[in-house]
N, C-alpha and C positions, 0 to 999 in steps of 0.2 A: 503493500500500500504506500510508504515511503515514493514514489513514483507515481502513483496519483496526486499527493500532498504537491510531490513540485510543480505539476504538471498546472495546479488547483492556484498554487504562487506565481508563476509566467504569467496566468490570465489573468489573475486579479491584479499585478502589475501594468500589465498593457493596458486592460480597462480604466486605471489609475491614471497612469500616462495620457493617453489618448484625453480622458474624459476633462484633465488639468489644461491638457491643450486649446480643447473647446471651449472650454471657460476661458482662458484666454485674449484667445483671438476674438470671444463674444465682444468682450471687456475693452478690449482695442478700439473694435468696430463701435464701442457703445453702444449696444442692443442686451435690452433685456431677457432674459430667460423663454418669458412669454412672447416675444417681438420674434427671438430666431427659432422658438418651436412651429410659430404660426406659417410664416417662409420657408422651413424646411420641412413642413408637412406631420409632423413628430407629437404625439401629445406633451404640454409643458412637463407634469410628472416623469415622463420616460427622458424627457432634455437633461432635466435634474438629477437624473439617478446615473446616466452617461457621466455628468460633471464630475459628480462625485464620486465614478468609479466605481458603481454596483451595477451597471449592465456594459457591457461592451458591444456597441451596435452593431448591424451588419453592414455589409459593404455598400446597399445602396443606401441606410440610413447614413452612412458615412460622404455618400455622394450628394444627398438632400443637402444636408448641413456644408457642406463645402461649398453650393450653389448660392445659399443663404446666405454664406461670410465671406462670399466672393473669392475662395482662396483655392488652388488648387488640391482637388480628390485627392492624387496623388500622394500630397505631403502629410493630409490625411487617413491615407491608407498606410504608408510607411511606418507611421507614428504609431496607428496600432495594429502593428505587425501582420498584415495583410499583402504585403510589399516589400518584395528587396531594396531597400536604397541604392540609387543610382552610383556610380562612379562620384569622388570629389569633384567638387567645379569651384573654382571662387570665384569667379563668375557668377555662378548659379546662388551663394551663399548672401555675397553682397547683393542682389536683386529684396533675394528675399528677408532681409535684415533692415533693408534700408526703410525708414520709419519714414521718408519723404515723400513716399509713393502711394498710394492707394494699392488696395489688395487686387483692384482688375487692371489697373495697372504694370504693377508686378505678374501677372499671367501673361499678358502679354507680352511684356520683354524676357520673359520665358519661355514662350511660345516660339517668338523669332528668333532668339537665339538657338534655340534645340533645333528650329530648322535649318538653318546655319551650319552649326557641327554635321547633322545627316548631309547636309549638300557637301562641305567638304571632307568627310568621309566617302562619301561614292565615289567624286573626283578623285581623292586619294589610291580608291581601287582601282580605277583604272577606264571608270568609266561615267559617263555623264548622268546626273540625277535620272533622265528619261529611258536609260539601259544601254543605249547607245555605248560604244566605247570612245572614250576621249582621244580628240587628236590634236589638242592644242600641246 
């Protein structure tokens, strides 16, 4: 049983986590409890219990709420361990750190940036975004 016990500690960590994060970035955006269960579709009670790390949601209540606080699923999924984290970027780090920016903000210079590395990733192989091989 020792191995259910841990197994019992992982998840009530990440629900921990995740739910800290949520509260959060609510607190950021200055939306109440009630304001982002309304927008992410969520009863306020079940918002609350996320917060506080007694339910760990599923990945589309995770995706609700991401829509709600304008912030990428992703980092939302990551956070409760749903999602391998990407390679480092500090690029990627300072986008999303920077407190100057708005959160749909920050997606989108996220957004074009990851397009950016994929375009010059293909180039790099050897061949042009379209499949095409590169002849420049």
């Amino acid at each position: 049983m020792p191995q259910d016990e841990n197994l019992a500690a992982v998840v009530s960590t990440a629900a921990q986590d995740i739910g800290g994060f949520i509260r959060s970035q609510r607190e950021l955006a200055q939306v109440s409890v009630r304001q982002l269960a309304e927008k992410a579709g969520v009863s306020n009670p079940y918002l609350s219990q996320i917060e506080r790390g007694l339910r760990k949601p599923s990945a589309e209540v995770l995706n609700q709420i991401a829509k709600a606080l304008r912030v990428s699923a992703d980092v939302l999924y990551v956070r409760a361990g749903l999602l391998e984290p990407s390679e480092p970027s500090e690029v990627r780090d300072a986008i999303v750190t920077d407190t100057a920016i708005t959160e749909r903000q920050k997606q989108v210079l996220l957004d074009i940036y990851t397009s950016f590395r994929e375009q010059n990733e293909a180039l790099d192989e050897g061949r042009h975004v379209d499949g095409e091989p590169a002849t420049d």
